[in-house]
N, C-alpha and C positions, 0 to 999 in steps of 0.2 A: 389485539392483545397478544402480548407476545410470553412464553412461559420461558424460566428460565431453571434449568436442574442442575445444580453442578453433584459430582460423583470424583472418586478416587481409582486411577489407573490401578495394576498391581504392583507398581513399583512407586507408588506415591503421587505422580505427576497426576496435576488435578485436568479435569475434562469438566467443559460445561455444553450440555444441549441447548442450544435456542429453538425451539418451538413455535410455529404458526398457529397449530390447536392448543388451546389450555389444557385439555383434555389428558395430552401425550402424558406416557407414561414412560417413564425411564429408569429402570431399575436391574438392569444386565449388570453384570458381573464381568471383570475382567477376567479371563479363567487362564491367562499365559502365566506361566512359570516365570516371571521377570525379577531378575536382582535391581534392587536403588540404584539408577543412572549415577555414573562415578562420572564428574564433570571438570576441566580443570581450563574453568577459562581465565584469564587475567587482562585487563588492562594496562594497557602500556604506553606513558605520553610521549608525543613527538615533541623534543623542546624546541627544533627549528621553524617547523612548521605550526604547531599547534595542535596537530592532529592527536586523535588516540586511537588505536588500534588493539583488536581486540585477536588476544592470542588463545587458541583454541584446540589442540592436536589432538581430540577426541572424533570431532569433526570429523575425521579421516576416516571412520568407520563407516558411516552414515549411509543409510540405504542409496541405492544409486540404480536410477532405471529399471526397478524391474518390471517384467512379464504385466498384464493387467490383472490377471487370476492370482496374480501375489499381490496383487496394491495393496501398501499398510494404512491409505487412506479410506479404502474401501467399507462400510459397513461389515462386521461380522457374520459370517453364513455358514451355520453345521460347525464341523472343524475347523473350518477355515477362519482362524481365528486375525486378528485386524487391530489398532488402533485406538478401533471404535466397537465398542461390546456389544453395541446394539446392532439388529438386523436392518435398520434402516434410520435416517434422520433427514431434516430438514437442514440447519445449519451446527456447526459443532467446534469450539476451539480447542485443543489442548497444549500442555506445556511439552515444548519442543523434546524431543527424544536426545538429540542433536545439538543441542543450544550453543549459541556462538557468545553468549551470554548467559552466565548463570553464579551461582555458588556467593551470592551477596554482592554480584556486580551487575544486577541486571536480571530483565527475564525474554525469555522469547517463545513466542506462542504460535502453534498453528491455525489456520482459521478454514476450516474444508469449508465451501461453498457450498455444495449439495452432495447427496450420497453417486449422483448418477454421474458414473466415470469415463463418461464416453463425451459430456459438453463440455462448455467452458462459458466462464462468468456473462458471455453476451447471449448465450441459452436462456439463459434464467429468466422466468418470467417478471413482473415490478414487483410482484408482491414477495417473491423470492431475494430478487435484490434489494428490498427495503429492510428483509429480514434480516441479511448480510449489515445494513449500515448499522441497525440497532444494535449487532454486537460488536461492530467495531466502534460506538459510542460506549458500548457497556464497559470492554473493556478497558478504552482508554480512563472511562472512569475508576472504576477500580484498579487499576495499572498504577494510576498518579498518586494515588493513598499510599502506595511502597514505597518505607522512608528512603533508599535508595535510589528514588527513580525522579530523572529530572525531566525524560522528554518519553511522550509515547509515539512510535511509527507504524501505523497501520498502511500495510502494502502487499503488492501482487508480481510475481516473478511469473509471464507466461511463455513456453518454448524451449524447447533444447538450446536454442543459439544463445538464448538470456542465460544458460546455466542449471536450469531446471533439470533437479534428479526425480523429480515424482510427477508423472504425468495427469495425478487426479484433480480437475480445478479447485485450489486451493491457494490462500496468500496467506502472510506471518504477521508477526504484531512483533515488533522489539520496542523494551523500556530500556532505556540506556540510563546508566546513570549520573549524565552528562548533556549538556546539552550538543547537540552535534554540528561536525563544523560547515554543514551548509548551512543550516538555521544560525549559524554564529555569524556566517557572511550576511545575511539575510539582515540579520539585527545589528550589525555594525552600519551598514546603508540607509539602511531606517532610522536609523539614531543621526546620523550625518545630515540626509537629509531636512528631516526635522529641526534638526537646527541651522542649515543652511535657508531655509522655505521660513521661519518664523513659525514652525508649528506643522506642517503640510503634513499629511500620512503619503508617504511613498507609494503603497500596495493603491489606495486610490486616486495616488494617479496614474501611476499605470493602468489602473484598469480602464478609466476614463480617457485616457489615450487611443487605449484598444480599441475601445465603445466606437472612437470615432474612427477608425482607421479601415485596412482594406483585409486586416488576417481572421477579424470574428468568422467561427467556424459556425457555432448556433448561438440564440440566443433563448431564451425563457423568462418569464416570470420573475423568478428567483436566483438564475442561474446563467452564466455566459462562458461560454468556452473559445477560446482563441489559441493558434498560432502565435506564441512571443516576437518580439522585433529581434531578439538575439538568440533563436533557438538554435540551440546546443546539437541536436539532434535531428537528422533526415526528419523524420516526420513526429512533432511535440505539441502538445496540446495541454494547454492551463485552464481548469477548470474552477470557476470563481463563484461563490454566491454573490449574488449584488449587496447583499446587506453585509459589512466586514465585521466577522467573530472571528473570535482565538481559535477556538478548536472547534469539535464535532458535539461537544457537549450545546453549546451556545447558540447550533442551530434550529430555527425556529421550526413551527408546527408544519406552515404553509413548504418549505424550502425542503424538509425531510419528504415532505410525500411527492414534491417532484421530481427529485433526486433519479429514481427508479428510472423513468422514461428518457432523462434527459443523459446518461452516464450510459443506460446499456444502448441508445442510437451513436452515441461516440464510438464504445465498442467495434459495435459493427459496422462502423464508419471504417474503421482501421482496419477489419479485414476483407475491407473492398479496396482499399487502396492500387492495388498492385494487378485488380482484375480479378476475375474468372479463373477458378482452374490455379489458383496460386496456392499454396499452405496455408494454412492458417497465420495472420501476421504477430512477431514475436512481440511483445511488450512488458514496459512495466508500470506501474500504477502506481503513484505513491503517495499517500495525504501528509502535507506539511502542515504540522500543530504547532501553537504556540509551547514556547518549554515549560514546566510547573516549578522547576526552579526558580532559586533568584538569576533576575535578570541586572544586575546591580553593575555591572562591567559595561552593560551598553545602554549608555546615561540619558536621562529622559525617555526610554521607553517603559512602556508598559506593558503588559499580556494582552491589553484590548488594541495595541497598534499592531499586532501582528493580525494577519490577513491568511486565514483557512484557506490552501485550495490543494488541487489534486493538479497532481502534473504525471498527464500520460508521452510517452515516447516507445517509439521501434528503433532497434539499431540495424532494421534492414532500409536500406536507401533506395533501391530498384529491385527489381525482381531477378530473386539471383542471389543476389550483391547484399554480403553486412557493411555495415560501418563499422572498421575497427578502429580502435584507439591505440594508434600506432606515435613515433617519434613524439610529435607537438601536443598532443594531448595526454597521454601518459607520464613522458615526460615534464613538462611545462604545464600542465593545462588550460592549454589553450586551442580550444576546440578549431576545427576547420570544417563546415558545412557547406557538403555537396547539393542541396536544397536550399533552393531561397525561402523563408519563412513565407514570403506572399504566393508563391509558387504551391508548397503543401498545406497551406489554407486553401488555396482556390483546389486545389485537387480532394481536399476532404469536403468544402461542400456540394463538388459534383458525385460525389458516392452516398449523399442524402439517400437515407430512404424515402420511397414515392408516397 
């Protein structure tokens, strides 16, 4: 059973506790002196491309690296005032301080993983990480009720080399109010498909493809994670329920409770990769959800043809060594992968846990 409290920062940004005890109590006070976050994001369409970009120059303030005895993710302790009001929590979201999206175009949330700022998400115990899935199901639920909001992104930015200004394990939640243009690629192929195929879902064939192929990294129950035929990224991993829902709402009973074991052994797959004695490996985590929009532009689909899954990737390629996204890729986008997809399958499941 999982408790849920929501509370108001001192500048208005709402905070909600998730809870493993019913029990918990939560009733701290924010006691910082904070003025209303003055916020001035805007949206901006690309007419050549399609895209839209979101302009933000508040952003530039934004805490960046500090000290561990200053983390603004940190539980509040004494003086030492925090983020979070309380002296300690299980899982906790709040509205971005920072938002790259805000002011009726959007929202963006932070999602602290656990108070103790020394792990990170392949720490967590299952019961811990199932507690994380339940609020990223929460929020995307409530997220999609904001007449504004057409897609929710729940995801994990881990490492300095990924960008990361806060060192405490934590990931964000953006509602865009748009559907975004990799899910627009997504659903334009899908749409193609389908009517190329007489009906076919794309995402299950590809998965069926995979099933039978040489990159499955694990498999489960509920759950199969593979190596793509066209990955993007030195080492990338797509994480599929067997059964195809839209989003995280739509996941069944059986699939949420194995989620925990099956996600944080990928985890700590990735940071055996590279060996013993390496850094910690950078990544990032993303769950693709179907949009709560209309989908009315890519013809013959629906919300149940889109296919939930997590796509993890590192942009470190060897030990040492990032992948940068240099001429052909920035430029162009068109990726160039120094790893064979069946190469970093076979190397992720020799770093199985025993």
């Amino acid at each position: 059973m999982v408790k849920k409290t929501s509370t108001r920062l001192a500048d208005g940004r709402e905070l909600i506790y998730y809870d493993l005890r019913d029990d918990a109590v939560r009733d701290a006070a924010d006691r910082r002196p904070l003025e209303r976050t003055v916020t001035t994001s805007e949206i901006r369409h690309d007419e050549l491309l399609g895209d839209r970009v979101a302009v933000a120059s508040h952003r530039q303030g934004r805490t960046y690296l500090p000290p561990a005895d200053q983390c603004p993710l940190c539980p509040s302790q004494g003086e030492r005032l925090s983020e979070i009001p309380d002296s300690s929590y299980d899982v906790v979201v709040f509205e971005n301080r920072f938002p790259s999206l805000a002011g009726g175009v959007g929202r963006c949330e932070v999602v602290c993983f656990t108070s103790d700022h020394s792990v990170s998400f392949a720490d967590l115990t299952e019961e811990q990480a199932g507690l994380v899935l339940d609020a990223w199901t929460d929020r995307t639920a409530e997220l999609s009720q904001l007449p504004a909001v057409e897609q929710v992104f729940c995801f994990e930015n881990r490492g300095q080399e990924i960008g990361v200004t806060l060192g405490h394990p934590h990931g964000q939640i953006y509602a865009y109010p748009f559907t975004a243009p990799r899910t627009a690629l997504m659903l334009r192929s899908l749409a193609a498909h389908k009517e190329a195929t007489g009906g076919e879902n794309l995402f299950d064939a590809v998965l069926e493809r995979e099933l039978a192929g040489e990159r499955v990294v694990l498999e489960s129950d509920h759950w199969v994670a593979f190596v793509p035929y066209a990955a993007h990224w030195p080492y990338e991993v797509h994480l599929y329920p067997r059964r195809r829902v839209p989003d995280l709402l739509a996941l069944d009973d059986a699939a949420r409770a194995e989620f925990p074991e099956v996600y944080l052994e990928l985890l700590r797959r990735f940071d055996r990769i590279f060996g013993e004695g390496e850094p910690p490996t950078p990544y990032i985590a993303a769950w693709h959800q179907a949009p709560f929009g209309s989908l009315a532009e890519f013809e013959g689909v629906n919300r149940d043809d889109f296919a939930l899954h997590l796509e993890l990737f590192t942009i470190r390629r060897t030990s040492g060594k990032l992948k940068f996204l240099a001429g052909s890729e920035s430029g162009m986008n068109v990726f160039i992968n120094d790893v064979p997809p069946e190469a970093a399958a076979r190397r992720l499941r020799e770093v199985a846990s025993s």
